[in-house]
N, C-alpha and C positions, 0 to 999 in steps of 0.2 A: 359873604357866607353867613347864613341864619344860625343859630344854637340850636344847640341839639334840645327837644325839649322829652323831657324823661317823665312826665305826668300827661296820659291820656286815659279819657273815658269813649268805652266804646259801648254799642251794643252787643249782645248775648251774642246773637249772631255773627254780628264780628270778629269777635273773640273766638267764636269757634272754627272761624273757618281764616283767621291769618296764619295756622302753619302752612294749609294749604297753596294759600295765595304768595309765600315766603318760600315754598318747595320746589323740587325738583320738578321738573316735569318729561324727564327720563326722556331727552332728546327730542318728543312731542310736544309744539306748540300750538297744536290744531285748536284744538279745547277748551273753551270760554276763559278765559283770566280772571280772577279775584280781584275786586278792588277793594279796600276796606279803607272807611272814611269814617273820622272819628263823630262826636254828638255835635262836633261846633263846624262841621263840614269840610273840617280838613282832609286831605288827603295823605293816608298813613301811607298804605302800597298802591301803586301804580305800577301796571303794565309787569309784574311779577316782581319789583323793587322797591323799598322799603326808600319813602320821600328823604331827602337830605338832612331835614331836620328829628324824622323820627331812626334815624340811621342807627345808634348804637340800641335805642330800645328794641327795633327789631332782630340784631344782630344778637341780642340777652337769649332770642327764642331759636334762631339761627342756629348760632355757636353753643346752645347751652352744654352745661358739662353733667347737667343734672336737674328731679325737678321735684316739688312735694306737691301732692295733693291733699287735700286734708275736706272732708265732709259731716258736715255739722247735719242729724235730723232730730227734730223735736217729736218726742211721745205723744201721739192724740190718745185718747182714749172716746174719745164721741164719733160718731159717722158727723162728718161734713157735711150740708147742705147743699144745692147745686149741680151736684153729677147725676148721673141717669140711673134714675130708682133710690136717690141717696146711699147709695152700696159707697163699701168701705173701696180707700184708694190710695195709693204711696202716700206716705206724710209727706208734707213738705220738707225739703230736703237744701241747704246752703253748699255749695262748694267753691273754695279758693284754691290758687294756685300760686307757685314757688316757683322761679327758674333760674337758676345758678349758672355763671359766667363768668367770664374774665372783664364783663365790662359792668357786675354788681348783682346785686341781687333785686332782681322783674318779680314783684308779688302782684297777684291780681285778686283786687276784693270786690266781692258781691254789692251792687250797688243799680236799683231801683230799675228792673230790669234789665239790667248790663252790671260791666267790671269796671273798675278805676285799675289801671296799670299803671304802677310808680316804680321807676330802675333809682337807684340808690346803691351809693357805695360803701354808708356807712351802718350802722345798726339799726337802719328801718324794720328788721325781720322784726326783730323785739319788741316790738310797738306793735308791727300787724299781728304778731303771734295772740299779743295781752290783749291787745281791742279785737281779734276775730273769736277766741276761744274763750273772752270775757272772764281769763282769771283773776282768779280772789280767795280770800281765803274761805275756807270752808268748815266745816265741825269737821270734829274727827270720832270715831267710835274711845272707849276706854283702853280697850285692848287692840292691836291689829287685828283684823281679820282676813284671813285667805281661805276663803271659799269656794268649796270645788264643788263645780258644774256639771253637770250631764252633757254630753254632746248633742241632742236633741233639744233642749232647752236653750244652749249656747247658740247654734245655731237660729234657735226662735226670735232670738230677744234682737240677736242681729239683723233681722229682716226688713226690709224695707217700711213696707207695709206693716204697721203695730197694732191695725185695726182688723188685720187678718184675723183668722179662729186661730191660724198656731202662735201668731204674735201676741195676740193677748193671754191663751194659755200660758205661755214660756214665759210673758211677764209676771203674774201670777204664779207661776210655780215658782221664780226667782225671790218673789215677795214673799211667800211663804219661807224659802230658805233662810229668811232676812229676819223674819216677824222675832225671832228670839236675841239673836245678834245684834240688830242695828233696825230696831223698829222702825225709826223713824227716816231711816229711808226706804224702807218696804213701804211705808205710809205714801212715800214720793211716789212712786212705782207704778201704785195702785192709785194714785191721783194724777199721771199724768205728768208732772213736773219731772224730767228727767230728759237730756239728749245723749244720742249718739255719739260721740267722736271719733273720727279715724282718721288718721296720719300717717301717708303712704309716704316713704322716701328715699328717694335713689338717685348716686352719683357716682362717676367717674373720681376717686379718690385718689390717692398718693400713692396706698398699698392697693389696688384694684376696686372694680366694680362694690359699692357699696350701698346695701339695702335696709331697711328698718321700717319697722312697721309696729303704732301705736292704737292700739280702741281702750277708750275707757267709757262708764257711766257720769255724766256730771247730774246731779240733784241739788236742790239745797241745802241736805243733809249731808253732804259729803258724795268725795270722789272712789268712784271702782275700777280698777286696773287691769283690765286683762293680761294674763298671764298663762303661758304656756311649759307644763313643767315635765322637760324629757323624762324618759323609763326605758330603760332597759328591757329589749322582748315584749314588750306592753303599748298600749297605746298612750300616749301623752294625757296628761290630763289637762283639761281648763278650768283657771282658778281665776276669781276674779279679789282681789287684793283691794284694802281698803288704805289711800297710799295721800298722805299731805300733800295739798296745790305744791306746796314749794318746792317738794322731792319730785312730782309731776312734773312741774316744770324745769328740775335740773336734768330729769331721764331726757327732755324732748331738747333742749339744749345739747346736751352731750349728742347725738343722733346727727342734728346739722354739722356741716362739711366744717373742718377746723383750719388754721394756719396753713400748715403742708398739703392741703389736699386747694387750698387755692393758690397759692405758690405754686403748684405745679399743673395749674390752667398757665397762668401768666407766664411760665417758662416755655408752655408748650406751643 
């Protein structure tokens, strides 16, 4: 009997298409089967079955009880080279994933046209969290600030595209909000240096179905929080908080699945 081995690198393609190749095929086997083979030619699935030796890493995606996805994009401010007419085009954009299980925790990081997928049973999250999200500490303004947003702007700044006309408007109006508060990350803003982040994440918990959902700005100047703050008869406002990496990172910790909510994979 071979080990199980819990570290493979795949291609992009791969990776997108092994729940398929892992899935049902609803009584139909007419239909081409997935084979997915890793970079060094191993044989992951075959014939709809995950090889012997990569058995419990596919069963992480199988079985999962839950999964994060988190999307890292960097702020362009110049058009690109290259594309047709040099017209502006989605930033480049990073995405990794999370998948929770009874048999540990399957992360998959972005790596040189493909993912590295490592299943780990002990605090690997922590490490891919700090190395994918590259924190650190950051300035902090004098005073907190929570700054509320238009929803036309919010919406802006979140856009894919930052080289669009509303993405760069909405950055610029964001930067103006900034320019008296925390200049010096309006100065970020307005130069570019600033990412995205989002951190989608949902499990199967102890007390039911469990969802959360993070965006913040990171700059060199410090960290922006998105914040959503209910009202009564009124529409919610969006406030974007200016919030310490550390408390950042105790918010995204508290979020992932705790004690009892994995205790009750393993019981179930």
């Amino acid at each position: 009997m071979s080990e199980q081995i819990h570290v493979v690198d795949l291609d992009t393609v791969h990776l997108e298409n092994l729940g398929e190749a892992l899935g049902p095929f609803d009584g139909d086997r007419s239909g081409a089967v997935v084979e997915i083979v890793d970079r060094q030619g191993r044989a992951v699935v075959h014939g709809g079955q995950p090889a012997h030796e990569f058995d419990e890493l596919c069963r992480s995606v199988i079985e999962a009880q839950g999964m994060m996805v988190i999307t890292i994009t960097e702020t362009a401010t110049t058009v690109r080279s290259g594309r047709l007419l040099d017209t502006p085009g989605e930033d480049p954009g990073t995405s990794a994933f999370v998948w929770f299980s009874r048999y540990g925790i399957l992360t998959a990081r972005p790596l040189d046209g493909g993912y590295r997928l490592e299943l780990e049973r002990a605090g690997g999250i922590y490490r891919f969290l700090v190395d994918l999200l590259g924190f650190g500490p950051r300035p902090e303004p004098t005073q907190e600030l929570r700054l509320e947003v238009s929803r036309p702007v919010m919406q802006g700044v979140t856009l894919e595209d930052s080289q669009s006309t509303e993405g760069r408007a909405a950055r610029e109006s964001l930067a103006g909000l900034l320019d008296a508060a925390w200049p010096e990350v309006a100065t970020d803003l307005r130069g570019g240096r600033c990412r995205e982040i989002t951190a989608a994440l949902q499990f199967n918990g102890a007390r039911g179905l469990a969802e959360f959902g993070t965006w913040y700005l990171d700059t060199p100047s410090g960290l922006l929080v998105h914040q959503q703050e209910q009202r009564t008869m009124r529409r919610n406002r969006d406030l974007l908080v200016s919030t310490p990496a550390w408390q950042l990172w105790a918010e995204l910790l508290a979020t992932l699945p705790q004690a009892d909510d994995v205790e009750s994979w393993l019981l179930g």
